[in-house]
C-alpha positions in Angstrom: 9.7 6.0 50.2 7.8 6.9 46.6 7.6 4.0 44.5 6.5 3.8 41.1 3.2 2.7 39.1 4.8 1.7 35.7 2.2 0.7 33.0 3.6 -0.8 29.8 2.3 -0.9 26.6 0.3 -4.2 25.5 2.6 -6.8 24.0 1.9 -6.5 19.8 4.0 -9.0 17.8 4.5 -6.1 15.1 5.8 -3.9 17.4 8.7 -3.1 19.5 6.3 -3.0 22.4 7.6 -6.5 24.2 11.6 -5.9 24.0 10.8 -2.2 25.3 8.6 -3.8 28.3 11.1 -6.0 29.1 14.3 -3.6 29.0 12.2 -1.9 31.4 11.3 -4.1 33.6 15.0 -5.9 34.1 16.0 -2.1 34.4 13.7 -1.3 37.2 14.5 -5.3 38.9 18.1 -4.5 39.1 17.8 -0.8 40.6 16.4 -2.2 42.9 13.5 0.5 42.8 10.3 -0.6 44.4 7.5 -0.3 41.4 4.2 -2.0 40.6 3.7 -3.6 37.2 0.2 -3.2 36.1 -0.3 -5.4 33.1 -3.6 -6.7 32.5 -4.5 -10.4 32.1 -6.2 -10.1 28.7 -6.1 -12.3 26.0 -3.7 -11.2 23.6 -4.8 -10.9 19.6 -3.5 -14.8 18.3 -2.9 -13.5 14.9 -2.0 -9.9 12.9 -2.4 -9.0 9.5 0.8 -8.3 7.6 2.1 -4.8 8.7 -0.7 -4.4 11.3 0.3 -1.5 14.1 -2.3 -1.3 16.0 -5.5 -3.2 17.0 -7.4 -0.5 18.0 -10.2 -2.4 20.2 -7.3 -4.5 22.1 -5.2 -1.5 23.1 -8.6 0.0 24.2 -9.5 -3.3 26.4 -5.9 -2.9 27.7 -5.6 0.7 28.6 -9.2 0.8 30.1 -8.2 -2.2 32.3 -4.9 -0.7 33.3 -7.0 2.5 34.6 -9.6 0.2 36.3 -6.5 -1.5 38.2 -4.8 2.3 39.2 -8.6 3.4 40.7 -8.2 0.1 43.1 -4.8 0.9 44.1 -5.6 4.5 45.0 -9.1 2.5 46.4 -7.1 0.8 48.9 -4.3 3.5 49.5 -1.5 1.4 47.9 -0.5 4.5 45.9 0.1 7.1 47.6 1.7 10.6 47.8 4.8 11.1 46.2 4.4 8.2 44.2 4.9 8.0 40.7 2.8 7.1 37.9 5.2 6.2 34.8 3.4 5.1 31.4 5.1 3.7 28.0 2.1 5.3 25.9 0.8 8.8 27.4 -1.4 8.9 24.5 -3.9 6.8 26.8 -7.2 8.5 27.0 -8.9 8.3 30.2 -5.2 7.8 32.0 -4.6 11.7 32.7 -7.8 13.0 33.8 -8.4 9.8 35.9 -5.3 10.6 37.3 -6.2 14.4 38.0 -9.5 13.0 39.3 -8.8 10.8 42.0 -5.3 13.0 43.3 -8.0 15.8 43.9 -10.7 13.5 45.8 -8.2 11.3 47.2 -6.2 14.3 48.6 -2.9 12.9 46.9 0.1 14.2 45.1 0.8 11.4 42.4 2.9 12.6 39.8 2.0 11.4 35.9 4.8 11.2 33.9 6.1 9.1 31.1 6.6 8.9 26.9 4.9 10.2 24.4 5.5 8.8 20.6 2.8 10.6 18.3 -0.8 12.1 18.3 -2.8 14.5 16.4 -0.7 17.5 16.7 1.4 15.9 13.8 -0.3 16.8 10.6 0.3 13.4 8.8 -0.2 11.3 11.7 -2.9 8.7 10.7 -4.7 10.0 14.3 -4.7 13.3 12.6 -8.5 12.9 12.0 -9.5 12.6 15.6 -7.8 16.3 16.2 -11.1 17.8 17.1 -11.4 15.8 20.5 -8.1 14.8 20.7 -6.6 18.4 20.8 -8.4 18.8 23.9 -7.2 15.6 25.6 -3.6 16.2 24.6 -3.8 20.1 26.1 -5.2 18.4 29.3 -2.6 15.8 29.4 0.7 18.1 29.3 -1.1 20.2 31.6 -1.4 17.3 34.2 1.7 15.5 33.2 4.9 17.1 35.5 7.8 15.6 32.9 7.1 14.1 29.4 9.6 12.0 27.7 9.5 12.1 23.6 12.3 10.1 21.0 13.3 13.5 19.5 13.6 17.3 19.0 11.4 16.9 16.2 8.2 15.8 18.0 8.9 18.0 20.9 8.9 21.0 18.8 5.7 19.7 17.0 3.9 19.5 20.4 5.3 23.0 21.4 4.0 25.1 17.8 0.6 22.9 18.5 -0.7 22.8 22.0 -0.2 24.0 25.1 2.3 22.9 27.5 5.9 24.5 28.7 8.6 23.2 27.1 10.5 22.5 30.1 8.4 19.5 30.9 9.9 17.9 28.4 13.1 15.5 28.3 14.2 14.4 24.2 16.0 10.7 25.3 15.4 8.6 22.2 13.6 5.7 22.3 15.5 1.9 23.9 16.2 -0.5 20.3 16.3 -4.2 21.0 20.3 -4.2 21.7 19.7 -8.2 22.7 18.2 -8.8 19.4 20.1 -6.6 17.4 23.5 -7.4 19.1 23.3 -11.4 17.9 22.3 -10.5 14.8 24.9 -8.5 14.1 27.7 -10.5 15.4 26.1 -12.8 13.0 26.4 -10.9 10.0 26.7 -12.4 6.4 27.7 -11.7 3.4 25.9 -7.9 1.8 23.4 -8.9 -0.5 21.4 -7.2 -3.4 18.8 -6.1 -1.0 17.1 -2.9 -0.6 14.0 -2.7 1.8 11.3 -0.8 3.1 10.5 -1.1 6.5 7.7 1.7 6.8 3.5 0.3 7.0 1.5 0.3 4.2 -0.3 3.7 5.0 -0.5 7.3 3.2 1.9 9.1 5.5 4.8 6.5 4.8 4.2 6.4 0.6 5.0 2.5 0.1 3.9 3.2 -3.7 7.3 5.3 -4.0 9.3 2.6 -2.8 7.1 0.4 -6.0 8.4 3.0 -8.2 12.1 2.7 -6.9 12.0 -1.5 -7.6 10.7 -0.3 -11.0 12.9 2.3 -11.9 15.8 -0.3 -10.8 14.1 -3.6 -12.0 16.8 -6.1 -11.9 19.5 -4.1 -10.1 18.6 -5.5 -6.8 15.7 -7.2 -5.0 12.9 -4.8 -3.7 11.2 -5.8 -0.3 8.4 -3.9 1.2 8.7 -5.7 4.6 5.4 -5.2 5.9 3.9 -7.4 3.0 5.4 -10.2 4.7 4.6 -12.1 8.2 8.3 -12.1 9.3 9.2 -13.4 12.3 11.6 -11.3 14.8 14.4 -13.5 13.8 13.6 -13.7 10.2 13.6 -9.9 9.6 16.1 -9.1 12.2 18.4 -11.7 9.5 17.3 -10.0 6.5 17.7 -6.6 7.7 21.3 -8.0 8.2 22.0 -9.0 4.5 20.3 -5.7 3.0 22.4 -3.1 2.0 20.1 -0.3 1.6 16.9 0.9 3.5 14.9 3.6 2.0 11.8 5.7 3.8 9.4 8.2 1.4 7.8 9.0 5.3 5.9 12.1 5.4 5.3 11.3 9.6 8.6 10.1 11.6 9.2 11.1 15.3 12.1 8.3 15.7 11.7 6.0 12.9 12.1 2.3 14.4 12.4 0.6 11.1 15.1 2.8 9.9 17.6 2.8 13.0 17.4 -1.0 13.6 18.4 -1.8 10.1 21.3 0.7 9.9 22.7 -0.6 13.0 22.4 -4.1 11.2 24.5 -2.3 8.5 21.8 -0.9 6.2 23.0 2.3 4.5 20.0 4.9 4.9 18.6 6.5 1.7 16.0 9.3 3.7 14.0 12.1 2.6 15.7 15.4 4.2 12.5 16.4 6.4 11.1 15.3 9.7 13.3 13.6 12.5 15.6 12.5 9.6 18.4 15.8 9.3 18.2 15.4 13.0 19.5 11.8 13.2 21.7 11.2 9.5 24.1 13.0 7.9 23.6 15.3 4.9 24.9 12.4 2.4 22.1 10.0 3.6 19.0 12.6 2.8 17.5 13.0 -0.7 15.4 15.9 -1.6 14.1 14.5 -4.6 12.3 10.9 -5.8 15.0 10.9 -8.8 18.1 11.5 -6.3 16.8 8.5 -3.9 16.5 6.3 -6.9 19.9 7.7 -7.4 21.4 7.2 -4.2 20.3 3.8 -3.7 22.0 2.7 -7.0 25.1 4.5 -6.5 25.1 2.4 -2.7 24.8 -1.1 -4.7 27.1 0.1 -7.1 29.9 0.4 -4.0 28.1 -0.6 -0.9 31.8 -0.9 0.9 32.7 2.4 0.1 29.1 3.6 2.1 30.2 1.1 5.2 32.5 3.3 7.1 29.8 6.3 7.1 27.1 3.8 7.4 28.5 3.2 10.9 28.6 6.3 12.0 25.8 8.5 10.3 23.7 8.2 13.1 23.9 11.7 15.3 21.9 12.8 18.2 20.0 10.6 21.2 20.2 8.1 17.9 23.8 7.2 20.5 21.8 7.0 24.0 21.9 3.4 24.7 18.9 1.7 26.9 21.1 2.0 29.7 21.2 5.7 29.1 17.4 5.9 28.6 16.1 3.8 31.4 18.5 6.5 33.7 17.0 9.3 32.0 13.4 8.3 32.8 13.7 6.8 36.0 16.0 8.5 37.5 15.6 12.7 37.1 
């Protein structure tokens, strides 16, 4: 019986890595599917700067130790033939070559599958400047990769126009939100406040210096709170996201757009430029085509935020409605 060789992406406070580890994991403990965990013992980073994203040496420590731990399981023939080789981040260098390298020397037929959220075949993408190598590792990836999981039509059709892979190996499922999380808070809902946030990092490709101009443009209409100049805890911005009424991205790179979806299912109307994954995922009246018509939009929403609630609810479109139940099915399953 195949089993599966699942590799999860290193626990980051600022991310969503630990809730998506451990949907997974419970996921693949009740199935009752027989899968190895490889999840390296290494010291995690004890603190993060406000709106950090990635520590680049740490992942690197982690991914190279997770490859190090596959090469002793194909070592001692613990993985085997048939067997399946499922990773959280495909955007692992070293993973799919490794991979290539020991099925041919080894004789084996382990499949490499698993999801990929962004790389430098997105023009904005802050790994953009590492195209010149990392063209060449993401052409050799799809090419060893038998099925590759993305959060949306967007980034698959990025991938497609860029490199060079088949578009059949790919499967668009969405990406698993913290439903735990997000569930309490939002049976815990307070009172709408005055609150209009920005949930996107301090980097080029999201524009935080728009969302200045917005605060400025509406000074003393509501309060303005660029999240990632803050060290919130889960709770604490899971809360706040609850008593916003308004979220607003100036993104000029979103494949899924984590920030965004977890506060409008915490009842945060959308205000979204109308390109990338955005027309995809919202309805026409949440997407602005202009700076003026977002500063617009967002005081027209805290002029009548109960009038926006009823589409609020239901703007989201697309694998936006795949629950993790869905998901997990989707990638473990087909």
């Amino acid at each position: 019986m195949s089993k599966l060789i699942y590799l999860p992406l290193e626990h980051i406070p600022s991310r969503y890595t630990v809730h998506m580890d451990r949907d997974i994991t419970e996921y693949l403990e009740d199935s009752g599917k027989e899968f190895i965990k490889i999840y390296p013992d290494i010291p995690t980073p004890t603190s993060m700067k406000a709106g950090s994203f990635l520590d680049a040496e740490f992942t690197i420590r982690f991914k190279a130790a997770q490859i190090e731990e596959l090469a002793r399981l194909y070592r001692e023939d613990v993985i085997d033939s048939g067997d399946i080789i499922w990773s959280s981040d495909l955007w692992h260098p070293g993973l799919p070559e490794s991979v290539a390298y020991m099925n041919y020397f080894a004789k084996k037929d382990v499949k490499l599958r698993g999801f990929i959220h962004a790389g430098s075949f997105t023009d904005t993408d802050f790994v953009r400047d590492l195209e010149r190598w990392a063209k060449n590792f993401e052409d050799n990836l799809f090419d060893i990769c038998d099925r590759i999981y993305c959060g949306s039509e967007f980034i698959k059709n990025d991938i497609v126009k860029k490199r060079i892979v088949s578009p059949d190996k790919f499967v668009v499922t969405g990406l698993p939100l913290d439903e735990k999380e997000l569930d309490i808070h939002h049976s815990n809902v307070v009172e709408k406040e005055d609150i209009v946030i920005f949930s996107g990092r301090n980097v080029d490709e999201k524009q935080p210096w728009l969302f200045e101009q917005l605060s400025e443009q509406l000074k003393g209409k509501a309060e303005f709170i660029n999240t990632q100049e803050h060290n919130f805890s889960k709770d604490e911005y899971y809360d706040l996201l609850s008593r916003a009424k308004v979220v607003v991205s100036y993104a000029l790179q979103e494949n899924f757009g984590f920030g965004v979806n977890e506060a409008v299912y915490l009842g945060c109307a959308p205000v979204l430029p109308n390109r990338l994954v955005y027309p995809e995922f919202y309805s026409e009246e949440f997407l602005y085509n202009t700076f003026d018509e977002s500063v617009e939009m967002v005081e027209r929403i805290l002029d009548d935020y109960d009038s926006w609630m009823p589409s609020t609810e239901s703007c989201q479109m697309g694998v936006l409605g795949n629950g993790n139940n869905f998901i997990m099915e989707k990638w473990f399953n087909e």
